[in-house]
N, CA, C and O atoms as a MOPAC input file, in Angstrom:
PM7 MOZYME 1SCF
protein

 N    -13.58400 1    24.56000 1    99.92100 1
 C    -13.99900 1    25.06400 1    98.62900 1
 C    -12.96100 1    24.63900 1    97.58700 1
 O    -11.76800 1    24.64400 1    97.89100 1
 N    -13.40100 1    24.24900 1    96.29000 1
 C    -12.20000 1    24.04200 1    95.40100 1
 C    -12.00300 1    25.32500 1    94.61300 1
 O    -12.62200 1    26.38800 1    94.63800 1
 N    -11.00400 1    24.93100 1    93.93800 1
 C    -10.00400 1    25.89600 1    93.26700 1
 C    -10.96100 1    26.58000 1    92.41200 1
 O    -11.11400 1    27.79800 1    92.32300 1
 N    -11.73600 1    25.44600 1    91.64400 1
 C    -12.35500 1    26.19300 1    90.41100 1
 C    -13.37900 1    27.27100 1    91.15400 1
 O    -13.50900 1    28.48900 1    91.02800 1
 N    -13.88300 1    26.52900 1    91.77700 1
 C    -15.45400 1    27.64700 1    92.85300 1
 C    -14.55100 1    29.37800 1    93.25400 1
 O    -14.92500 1    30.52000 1    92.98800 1
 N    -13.31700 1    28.89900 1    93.95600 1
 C    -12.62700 1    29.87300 1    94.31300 1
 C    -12.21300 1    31.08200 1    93.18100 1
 O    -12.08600 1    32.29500 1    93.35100 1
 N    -12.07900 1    30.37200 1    92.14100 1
 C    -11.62600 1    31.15800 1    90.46300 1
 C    -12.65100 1    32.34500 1    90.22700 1
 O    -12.54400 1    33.55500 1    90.02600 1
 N    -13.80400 1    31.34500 1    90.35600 1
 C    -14.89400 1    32.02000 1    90.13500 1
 C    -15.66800 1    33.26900 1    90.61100 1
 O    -16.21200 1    34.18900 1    89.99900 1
 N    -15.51900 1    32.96900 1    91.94200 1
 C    -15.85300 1    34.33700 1    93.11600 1
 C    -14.61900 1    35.25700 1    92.86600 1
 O    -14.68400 1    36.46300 1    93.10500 1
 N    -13.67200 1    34.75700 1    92.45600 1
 C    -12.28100 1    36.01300 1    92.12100 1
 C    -12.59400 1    36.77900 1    91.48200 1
 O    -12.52000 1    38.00500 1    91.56100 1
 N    -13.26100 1    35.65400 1    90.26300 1
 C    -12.77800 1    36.74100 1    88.52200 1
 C    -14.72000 1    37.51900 1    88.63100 1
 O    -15.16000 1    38.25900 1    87.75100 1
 N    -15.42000 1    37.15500 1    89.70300 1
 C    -16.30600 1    37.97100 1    89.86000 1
 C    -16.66800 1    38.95300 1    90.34400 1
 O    -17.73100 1    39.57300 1    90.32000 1
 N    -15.37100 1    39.14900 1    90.98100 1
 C    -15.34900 1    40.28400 1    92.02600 1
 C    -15.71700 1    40.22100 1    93.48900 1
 O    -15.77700 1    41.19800 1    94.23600 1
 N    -15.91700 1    39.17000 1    93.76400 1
 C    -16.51900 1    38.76000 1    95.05700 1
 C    -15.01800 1    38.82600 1    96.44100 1
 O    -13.81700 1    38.67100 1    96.22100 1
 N    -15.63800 1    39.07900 1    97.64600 1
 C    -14.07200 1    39.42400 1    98.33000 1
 C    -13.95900 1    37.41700 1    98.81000 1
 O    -14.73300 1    36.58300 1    99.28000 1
 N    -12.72700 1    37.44000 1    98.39800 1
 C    -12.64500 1    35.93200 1    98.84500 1
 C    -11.33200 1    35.74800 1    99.69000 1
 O    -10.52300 1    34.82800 1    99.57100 1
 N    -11.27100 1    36.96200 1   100.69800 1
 C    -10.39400 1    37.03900 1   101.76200 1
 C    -10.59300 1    36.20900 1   102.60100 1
 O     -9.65500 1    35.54400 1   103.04100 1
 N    -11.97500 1    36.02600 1   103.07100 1
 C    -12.44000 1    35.20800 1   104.41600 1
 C    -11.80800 1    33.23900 1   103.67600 1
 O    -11.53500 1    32.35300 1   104.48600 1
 N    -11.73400 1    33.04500 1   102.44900 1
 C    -11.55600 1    31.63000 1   102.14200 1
 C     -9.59900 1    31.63200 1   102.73500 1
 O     -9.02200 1    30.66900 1   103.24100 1
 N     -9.16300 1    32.62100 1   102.52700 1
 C     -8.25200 1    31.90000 1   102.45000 1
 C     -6.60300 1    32.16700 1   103.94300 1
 O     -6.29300 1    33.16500 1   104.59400 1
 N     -6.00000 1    30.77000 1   103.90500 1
 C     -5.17600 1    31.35000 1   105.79200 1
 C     -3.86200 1    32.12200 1   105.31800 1
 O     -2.86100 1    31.67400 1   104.76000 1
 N     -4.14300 1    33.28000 1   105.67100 1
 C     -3.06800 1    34.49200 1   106.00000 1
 C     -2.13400 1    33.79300 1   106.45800 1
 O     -1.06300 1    33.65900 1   105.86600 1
 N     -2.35200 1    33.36500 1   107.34100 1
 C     -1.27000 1    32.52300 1   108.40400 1
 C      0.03500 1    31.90300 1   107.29400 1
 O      1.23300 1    32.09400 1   107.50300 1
 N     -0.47000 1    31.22200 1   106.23400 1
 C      0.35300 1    30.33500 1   105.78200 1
 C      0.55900 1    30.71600 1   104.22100 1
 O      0.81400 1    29.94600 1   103.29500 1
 N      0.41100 1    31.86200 1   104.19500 1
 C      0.60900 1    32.16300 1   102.47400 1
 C      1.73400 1    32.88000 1   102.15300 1
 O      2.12800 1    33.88900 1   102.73900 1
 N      2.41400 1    32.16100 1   100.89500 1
 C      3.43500 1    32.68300 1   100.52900 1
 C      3.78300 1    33.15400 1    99.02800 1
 O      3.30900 1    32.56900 1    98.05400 1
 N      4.43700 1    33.99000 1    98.94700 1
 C      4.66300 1    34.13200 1    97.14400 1
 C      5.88600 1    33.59400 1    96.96600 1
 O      6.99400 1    33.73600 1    97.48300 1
 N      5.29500 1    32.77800 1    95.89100 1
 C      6.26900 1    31.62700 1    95.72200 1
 C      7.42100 1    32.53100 1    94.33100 1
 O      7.12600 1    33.11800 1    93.28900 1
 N      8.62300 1    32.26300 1    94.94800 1
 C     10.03100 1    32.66300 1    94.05500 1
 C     10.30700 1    33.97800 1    94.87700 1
 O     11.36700 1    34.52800 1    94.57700 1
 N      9.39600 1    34.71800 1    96.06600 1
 C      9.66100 1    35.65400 1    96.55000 1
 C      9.91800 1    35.44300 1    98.22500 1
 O      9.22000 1    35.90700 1    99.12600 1
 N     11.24700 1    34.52100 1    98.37000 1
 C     11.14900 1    34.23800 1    99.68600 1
 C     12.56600 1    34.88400 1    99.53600 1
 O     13.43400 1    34.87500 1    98.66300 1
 N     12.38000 1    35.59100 1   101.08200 1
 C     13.38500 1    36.22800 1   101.56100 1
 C     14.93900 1    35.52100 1   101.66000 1
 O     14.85300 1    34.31000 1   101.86500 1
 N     16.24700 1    35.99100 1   101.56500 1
 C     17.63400 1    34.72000 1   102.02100 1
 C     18.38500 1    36.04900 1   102.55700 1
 O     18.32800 1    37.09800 1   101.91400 1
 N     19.18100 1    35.92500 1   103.92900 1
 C     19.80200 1    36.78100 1   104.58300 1
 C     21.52700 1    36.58500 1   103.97300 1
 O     22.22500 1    35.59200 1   104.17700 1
 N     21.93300 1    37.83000 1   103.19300 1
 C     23.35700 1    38.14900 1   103.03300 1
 C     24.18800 1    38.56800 1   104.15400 1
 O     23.65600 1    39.09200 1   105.13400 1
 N     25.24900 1    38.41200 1   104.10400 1
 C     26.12500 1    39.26200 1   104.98500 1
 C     27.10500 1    40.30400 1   103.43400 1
 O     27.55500 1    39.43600 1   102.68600 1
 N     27.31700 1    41.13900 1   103.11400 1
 C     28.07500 1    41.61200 1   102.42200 1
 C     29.17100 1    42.45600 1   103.05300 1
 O     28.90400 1    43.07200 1   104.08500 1
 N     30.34200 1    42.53000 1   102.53200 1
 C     31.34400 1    43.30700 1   102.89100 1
 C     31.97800 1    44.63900 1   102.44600 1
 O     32.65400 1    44.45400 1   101.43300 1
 N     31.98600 1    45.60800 1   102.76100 1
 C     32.56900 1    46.95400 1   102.15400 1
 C     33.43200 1    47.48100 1   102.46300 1
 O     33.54800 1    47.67800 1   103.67300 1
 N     34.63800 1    48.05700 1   101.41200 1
 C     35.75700 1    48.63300 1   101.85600 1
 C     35.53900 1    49.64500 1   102.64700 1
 O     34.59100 1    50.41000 1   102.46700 1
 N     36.77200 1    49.82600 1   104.05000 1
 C     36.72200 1    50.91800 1   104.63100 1
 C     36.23300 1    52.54400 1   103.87600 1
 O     35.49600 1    53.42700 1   104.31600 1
 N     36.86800 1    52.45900 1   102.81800 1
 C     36.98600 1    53.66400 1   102.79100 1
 C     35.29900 1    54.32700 1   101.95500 1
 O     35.05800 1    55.45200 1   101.51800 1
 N     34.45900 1    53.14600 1   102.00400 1
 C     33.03300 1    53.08300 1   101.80500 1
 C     32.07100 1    53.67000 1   103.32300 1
 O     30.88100 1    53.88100 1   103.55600 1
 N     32.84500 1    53.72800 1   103.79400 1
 C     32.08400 1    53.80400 1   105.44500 1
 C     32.06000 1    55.38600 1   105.84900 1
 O     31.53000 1    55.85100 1   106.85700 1
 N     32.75100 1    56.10200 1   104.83600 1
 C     32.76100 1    57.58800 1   105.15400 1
 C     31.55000 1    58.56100 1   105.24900 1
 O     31.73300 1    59.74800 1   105.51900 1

C-alpha cells in the first residue's frame, strides 16, 4: 500500500494496524543509549 492510500485510511479513522510490521517500528529521535553514572558515597544512604 502507499503512503498516500495509508494517510487516508488514518485521517479517516479506519484501524490501519493490520498494514503495518510491529516487528520493525521505531520512533525515530526516541532510541534508547545505556549510561553508567556515578554517585558519591555519601548518596547511597
Amino acid at each position: 500500500m502507499k503512503a498516500k492510500n495509508l494517510d487516508k485510511k488514518f485521517d479517516s479513522g479506519d484501524d490501519i494496524i493490520k498494514y503495518l510490521d510491529l516487528e520493525k517500528a521505531s520512533r525515530p529521535g526516541q532510541e534508547q543509549r545505556r549510561v553508567n553514572v556515578d554517585f558519591p558515597e555519601w548518596m547511597d544512604d
